[in-house]
C-alpha positions as CSV (number, residue, x, y, z in Angstrom):
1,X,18.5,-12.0,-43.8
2,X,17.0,-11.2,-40.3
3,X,14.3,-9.7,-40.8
4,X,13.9,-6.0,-38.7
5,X,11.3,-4.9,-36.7
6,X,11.0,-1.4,-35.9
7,X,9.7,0.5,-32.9
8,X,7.7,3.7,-33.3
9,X,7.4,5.2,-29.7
10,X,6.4,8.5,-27.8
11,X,8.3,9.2,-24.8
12,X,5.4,9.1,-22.5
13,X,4.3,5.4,-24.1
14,X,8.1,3.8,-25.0
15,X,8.4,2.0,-21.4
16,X,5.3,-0.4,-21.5
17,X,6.7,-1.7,-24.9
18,X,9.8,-3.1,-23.1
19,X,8.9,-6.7,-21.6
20,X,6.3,-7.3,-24.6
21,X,9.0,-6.1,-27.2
22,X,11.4,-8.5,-25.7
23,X,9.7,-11.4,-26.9
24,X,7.9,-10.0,-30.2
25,X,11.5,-9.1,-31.4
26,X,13.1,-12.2,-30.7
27,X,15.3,-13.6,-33.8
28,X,14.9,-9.8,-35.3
29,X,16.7,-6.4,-35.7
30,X,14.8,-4.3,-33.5
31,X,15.7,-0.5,-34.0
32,X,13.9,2.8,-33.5
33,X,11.9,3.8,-36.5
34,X,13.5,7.0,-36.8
35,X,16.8,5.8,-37.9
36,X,14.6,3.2,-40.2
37,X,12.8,6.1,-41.5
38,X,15.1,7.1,-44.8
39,X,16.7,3.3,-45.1
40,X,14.6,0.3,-46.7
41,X,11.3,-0.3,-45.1
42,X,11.5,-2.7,-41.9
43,X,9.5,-6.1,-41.9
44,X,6.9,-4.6,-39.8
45,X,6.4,-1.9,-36.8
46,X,5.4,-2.4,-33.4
47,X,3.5,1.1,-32.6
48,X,3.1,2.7,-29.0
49,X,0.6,5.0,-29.5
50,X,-2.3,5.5,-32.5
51,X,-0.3,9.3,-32.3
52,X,2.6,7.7,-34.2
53,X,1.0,6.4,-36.5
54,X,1.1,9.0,-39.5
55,X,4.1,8.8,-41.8
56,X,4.9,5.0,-40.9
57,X,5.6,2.6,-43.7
58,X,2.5,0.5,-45.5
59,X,4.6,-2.6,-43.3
60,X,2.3,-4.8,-41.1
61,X,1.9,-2.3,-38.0
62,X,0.6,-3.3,-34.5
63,X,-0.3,-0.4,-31.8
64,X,-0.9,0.1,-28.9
65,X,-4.5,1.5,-28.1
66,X,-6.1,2.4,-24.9
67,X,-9.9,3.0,-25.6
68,X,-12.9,2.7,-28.2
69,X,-10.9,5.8,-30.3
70,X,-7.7,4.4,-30.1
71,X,-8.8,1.0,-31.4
72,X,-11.4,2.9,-34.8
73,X,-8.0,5.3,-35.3
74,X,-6.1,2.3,-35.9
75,X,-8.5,0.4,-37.6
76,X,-9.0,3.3,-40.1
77,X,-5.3,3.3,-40.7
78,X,-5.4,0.6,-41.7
79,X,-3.4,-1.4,-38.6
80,X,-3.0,-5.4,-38.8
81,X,-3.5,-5.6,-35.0
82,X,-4.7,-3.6,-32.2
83,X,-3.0,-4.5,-28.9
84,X,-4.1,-3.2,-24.9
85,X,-4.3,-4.1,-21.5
86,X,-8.1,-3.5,-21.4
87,X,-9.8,-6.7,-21.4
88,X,-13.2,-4.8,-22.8
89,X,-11.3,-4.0,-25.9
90,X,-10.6,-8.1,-26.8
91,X,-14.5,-8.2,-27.6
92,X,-14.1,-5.3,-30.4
93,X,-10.7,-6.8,-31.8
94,X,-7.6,-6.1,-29.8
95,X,-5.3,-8.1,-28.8
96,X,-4.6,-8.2,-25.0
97,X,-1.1,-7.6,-23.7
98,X,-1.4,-7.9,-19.7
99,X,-0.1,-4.9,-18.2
100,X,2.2,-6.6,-15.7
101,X,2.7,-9.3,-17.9
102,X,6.3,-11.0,-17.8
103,X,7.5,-14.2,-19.9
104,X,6.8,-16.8,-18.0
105,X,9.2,-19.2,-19.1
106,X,12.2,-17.1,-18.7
107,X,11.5,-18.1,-15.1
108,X,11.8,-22.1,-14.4
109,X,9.0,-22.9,-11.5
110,X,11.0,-24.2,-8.1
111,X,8.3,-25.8,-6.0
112,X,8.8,-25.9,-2.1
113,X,10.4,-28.9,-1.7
114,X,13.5,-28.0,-4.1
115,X,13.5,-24.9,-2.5
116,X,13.8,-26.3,0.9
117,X,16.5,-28.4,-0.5
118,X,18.5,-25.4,-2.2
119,X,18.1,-23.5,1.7
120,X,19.8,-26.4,3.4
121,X,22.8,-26.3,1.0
122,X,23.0,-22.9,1.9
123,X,22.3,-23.1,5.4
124,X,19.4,-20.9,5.5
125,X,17.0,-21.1,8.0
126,X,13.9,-24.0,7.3
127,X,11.5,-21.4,7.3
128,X,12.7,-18.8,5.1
129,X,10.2,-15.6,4.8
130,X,10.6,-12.1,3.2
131,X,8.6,-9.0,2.6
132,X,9.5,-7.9,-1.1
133,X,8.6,-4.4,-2.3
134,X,11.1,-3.7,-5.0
135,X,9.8,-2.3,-8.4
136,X,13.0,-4.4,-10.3
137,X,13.7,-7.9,-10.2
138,X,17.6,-7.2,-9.1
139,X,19.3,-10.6,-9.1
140,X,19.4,-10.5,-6.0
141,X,15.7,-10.1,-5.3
142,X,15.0,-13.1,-8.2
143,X,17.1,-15.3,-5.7
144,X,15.4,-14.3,-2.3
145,X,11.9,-15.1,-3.9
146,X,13.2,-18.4,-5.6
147,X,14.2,-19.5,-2.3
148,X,11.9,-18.4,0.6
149,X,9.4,-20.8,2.2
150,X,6.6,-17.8,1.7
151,X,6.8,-14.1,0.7
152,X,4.6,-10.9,1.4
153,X,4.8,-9.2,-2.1
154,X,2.9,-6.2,-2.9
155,X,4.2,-4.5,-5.7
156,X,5.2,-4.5,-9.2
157,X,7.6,-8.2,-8.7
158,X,3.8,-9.9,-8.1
159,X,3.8,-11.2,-11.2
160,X,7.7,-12.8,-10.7
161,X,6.9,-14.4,-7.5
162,X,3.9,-16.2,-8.9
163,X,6.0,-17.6,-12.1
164,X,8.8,-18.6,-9.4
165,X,5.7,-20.9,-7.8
166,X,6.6,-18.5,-4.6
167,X,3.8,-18.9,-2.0
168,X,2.8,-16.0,-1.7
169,X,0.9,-13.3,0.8
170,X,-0.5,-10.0,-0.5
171,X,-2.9,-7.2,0.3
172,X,-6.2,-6.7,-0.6
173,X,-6.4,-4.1,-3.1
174,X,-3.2,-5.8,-5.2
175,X,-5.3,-9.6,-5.3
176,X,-8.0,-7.6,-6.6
177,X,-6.3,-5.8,-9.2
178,X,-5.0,-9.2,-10.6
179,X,-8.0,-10.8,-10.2
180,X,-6.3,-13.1,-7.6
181,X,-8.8,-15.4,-5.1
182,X,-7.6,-15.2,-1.2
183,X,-6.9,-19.3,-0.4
184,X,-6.5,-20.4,-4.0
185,X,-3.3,-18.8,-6.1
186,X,-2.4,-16.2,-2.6
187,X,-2.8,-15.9,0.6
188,X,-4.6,-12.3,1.2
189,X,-3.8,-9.6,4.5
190,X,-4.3,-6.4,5.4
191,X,-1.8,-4.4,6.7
192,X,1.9,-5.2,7.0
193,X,1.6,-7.2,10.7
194,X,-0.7,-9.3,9.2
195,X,0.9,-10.5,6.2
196,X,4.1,-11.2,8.0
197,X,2.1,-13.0,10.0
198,X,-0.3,-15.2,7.5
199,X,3.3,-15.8,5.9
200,X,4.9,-17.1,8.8
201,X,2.4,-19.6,9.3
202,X,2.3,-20.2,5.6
203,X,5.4,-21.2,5.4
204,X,4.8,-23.5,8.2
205,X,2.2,-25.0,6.0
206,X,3.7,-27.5,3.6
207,X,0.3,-28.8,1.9
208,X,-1.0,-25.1,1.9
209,X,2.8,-23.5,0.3
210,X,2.7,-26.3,-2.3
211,X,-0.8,-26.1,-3.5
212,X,-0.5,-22.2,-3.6
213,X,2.8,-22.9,-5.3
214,X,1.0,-24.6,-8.0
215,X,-1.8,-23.0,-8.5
216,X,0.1,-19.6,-8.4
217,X,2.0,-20.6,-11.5
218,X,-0.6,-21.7,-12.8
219,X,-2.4,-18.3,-13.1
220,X,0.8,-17.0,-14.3
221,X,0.7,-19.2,-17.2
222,X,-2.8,-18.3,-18.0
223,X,-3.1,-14.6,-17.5
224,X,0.1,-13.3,-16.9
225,X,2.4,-14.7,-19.8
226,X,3.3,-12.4,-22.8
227,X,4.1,-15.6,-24.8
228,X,0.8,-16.0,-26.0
229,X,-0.1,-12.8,-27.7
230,X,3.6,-12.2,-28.9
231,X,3.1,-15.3,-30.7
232,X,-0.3,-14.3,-31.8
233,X,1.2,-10.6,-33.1
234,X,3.8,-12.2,-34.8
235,X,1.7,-14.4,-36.9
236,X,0.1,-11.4,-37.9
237,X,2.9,-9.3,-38.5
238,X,4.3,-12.3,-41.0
239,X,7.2,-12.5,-38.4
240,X,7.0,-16.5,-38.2
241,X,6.6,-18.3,-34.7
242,X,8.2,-17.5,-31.8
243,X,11.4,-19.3,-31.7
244,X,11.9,-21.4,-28.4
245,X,14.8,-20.7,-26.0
246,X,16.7,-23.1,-24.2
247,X,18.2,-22.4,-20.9
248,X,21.5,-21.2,-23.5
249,X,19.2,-19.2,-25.4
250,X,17.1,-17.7,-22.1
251,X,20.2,-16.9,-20.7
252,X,22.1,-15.2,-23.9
253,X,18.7,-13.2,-24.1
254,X,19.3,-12.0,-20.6
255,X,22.8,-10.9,-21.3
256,X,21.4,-9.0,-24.6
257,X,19.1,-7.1,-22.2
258,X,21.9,-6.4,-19.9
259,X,23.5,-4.6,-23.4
260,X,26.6,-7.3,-22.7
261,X,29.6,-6.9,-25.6
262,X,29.4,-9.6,-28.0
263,X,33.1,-10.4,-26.9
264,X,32.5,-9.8,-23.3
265,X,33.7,-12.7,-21.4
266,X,31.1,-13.3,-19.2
267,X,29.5,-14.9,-22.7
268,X,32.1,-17.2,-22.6
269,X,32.1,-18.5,-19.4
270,X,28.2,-19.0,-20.0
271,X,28.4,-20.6,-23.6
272,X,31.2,-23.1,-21.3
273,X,28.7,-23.2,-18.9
274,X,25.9,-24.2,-21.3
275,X,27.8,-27.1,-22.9
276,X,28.8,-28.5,-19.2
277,X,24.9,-29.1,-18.3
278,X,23.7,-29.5,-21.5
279,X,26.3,-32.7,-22.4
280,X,24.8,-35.0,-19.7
281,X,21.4,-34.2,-20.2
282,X,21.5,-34.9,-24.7
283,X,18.8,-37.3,-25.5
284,X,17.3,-36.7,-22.6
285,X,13.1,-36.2,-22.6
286,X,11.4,-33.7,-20.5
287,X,8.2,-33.8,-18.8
């Protein structure tokens, strides 16, 4: 039986749960609490705020806690694991959950040289660069940063462009809210003339796009990926490991996010899809 894992959630704290949920849910039934609350207990709970707390289930329970209070409430009550974006917290016993975290391996790494070899088949120009400011990683906008030569990125999709290995350009204030170093994972301007034009000769740069290509990924990996303390919460919860997708799997995911019917055809076409690459590649061993 698949085990359920439900979500207790204010309406002012629901939306930070989202990307972390996506992964700490994986291989369960993840439903609100409230319609759990007069069926059988769920395997465990996955709290956003210590407010929510009272009347939950004796289930393993991880919550969401934002200072010193937050993390004695839950303690008090009793919580397996305290979980928060405040690095100062991780010495007392939380668990940190970046706040702009993303799962990095949803997003496969395209250095510059396939990228360069992905804009000739599609007769783009050589030097490909874009200023990206969205808040949502649209397809469209995944594309544009998995194929430019460098990228001026600013906002929320930071995160995204540095798991695509995208070279990337951004302001001041944003590397230092990351905790980003100007020359080693970004480039760093101030001022939208600037960056447009540290990214124009970045691009132009093929040793200095790669190695910020790298090591951009790299930091990713490290700080950015919700992989690691979803696995981490799951042990505690007694929800097992965290079962590992394959491009099939990644992409099925997606298509759950996008709230796809089961018999929609687009699943179809991707299961046909699946079994097209996958046959040449069985027995294969990555590096």
């Amino acid at each position: 039986m698949t085990a359920v894992l439900a979500l207790a959630a204010t309406p002012t704290t629901a939306r930070r749960a989202v990307p972390f949920l996506s992964l700490l849910g994986r291989g369960t039934d993840v439903v609100s609490w409230h319609r759990t609350a007069e069926a059988e207990p769920p395997a465990a709970v996955l709290a956003t705020s210590t407010t929510v707390l009272h009347g939950l289930p004796e289930v393993p329970t991880a919550v969401w806690v934002d200072d010193l209070t937050g993390l004695r409430r839950a303690a008090a009550d009793g919580v397996e694991v305290a979980l928060s974006s405040r690095e100062d917290l991780v010495d007392h016993g939380a668990v940190l959950v970046p706040g702009s975290g993303i799962d990095v391996a949803r997003w496969p790494v395209l250095p510059p040289v396939a990228r360069a070899e992905q804009r000739r088949a599609l007769d783009l120009p050589e030097q490909f660069v874009v200023a990206v400011d969205h808040r949502e990683p649209t397809d469209d906008i995944v594309t544009i940063l998995a194929l430019a030569s460098a990228a001026v990125v600013t906002g929320p999709l930071l995160p995204l462009a540095l798991a695509l290995g995208t070279p990337v350009v951004t302001g001041p204030d944003t590397a230092r809210r990351f905790g980003l170093q100007a020359g080693v994972e970004v480039e760093v301007a101030s001022g939208a003339a600037a960056a447009d034009e540290a990214a124009r000769s970045l691009a132009a740069w093929d040793l200095g796009a790669a190695a910020l290509s790298r090591r951009g990924r790299r930091f990713a990996e490290a700080h950015l990926d919700l992989a690691h303390p979803a696995a981490a919460v799951r042990h505690r919860l007694g929800l097992g490991a965290l079962p590992v997708l394959g491009p099939e799997g990644r992409l099925a995911a997606r298509l759950d996010e996008l709230a796809t019917p089961a018999d929609a055809r687009i699943r179809a076409r991707a299961d046909e899809a699946a079994l097209r690459f996958l046959a040449p590649h069985q027995g294969a061993v990555s590096r």
